[in-house]
N, C-alpha and C positions, 0 to 999 in steps of 0.2 A: 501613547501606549499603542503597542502594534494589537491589530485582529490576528485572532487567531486563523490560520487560514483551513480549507475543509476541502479534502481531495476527493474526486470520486471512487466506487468500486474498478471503474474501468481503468481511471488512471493509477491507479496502483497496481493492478496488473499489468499492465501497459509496461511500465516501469521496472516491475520483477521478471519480468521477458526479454527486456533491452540486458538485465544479469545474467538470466539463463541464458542468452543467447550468449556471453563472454565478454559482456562488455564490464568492466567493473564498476563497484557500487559507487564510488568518488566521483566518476565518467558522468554516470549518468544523475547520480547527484548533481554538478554542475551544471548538466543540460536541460532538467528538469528544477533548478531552484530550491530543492531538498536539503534536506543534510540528510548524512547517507548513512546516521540511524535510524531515520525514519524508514529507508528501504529497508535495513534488517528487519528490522519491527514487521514491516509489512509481509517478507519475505514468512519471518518465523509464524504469525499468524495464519498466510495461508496454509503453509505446511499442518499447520494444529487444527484448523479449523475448516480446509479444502473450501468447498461450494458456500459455506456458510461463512469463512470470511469476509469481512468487512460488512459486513449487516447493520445498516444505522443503531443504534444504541434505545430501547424502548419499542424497537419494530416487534409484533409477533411473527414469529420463525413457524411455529406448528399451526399458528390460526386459531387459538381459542380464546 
C-alpha cells in the first residue's frame, strides 16, 4: 500500500508559478511527480482562500 504523500505550502506555490508563469499543468506535473489535478486543486484553493491556503488542517488561523 502506497503512503500518502504530503507537499509543503511552498511547494505548491512553487508549482502554481511554474503555471502562471506558462508552463502547462501536464509540464509541470511530470516535473514535479503530481498529477496535474492536484495542481488545479491547488491552483483553485489558492484563488479561494489567498494567504490562508494551504494551512495544515486542525491549525488555528485566528489564535483562540
Amino acid at each position: 500500500m502506497k503512503l500518502r504523500r504530503k507537499f509543503s505550502k511552498e511547494f505548491k506555490q512553487a508549482a502554481i508559478r511554474q503555471m502562471t508563469a506558462g508552463k502547462s499543468a501536464a509540464e509541470v506535473a511530470r516535473a514535479l511527480e503530481v498529477h496535474p489535478s492536484d495542481l488545479y486543486r491547488w491552483r483553485r484553493e489558492l484563488d479561494e482562500y489567498g494567504a490562508q491556503a494551504f494551512t495544515p488542517v486542525g491549525s488555528s488561523i485566528c489564535g483562540s
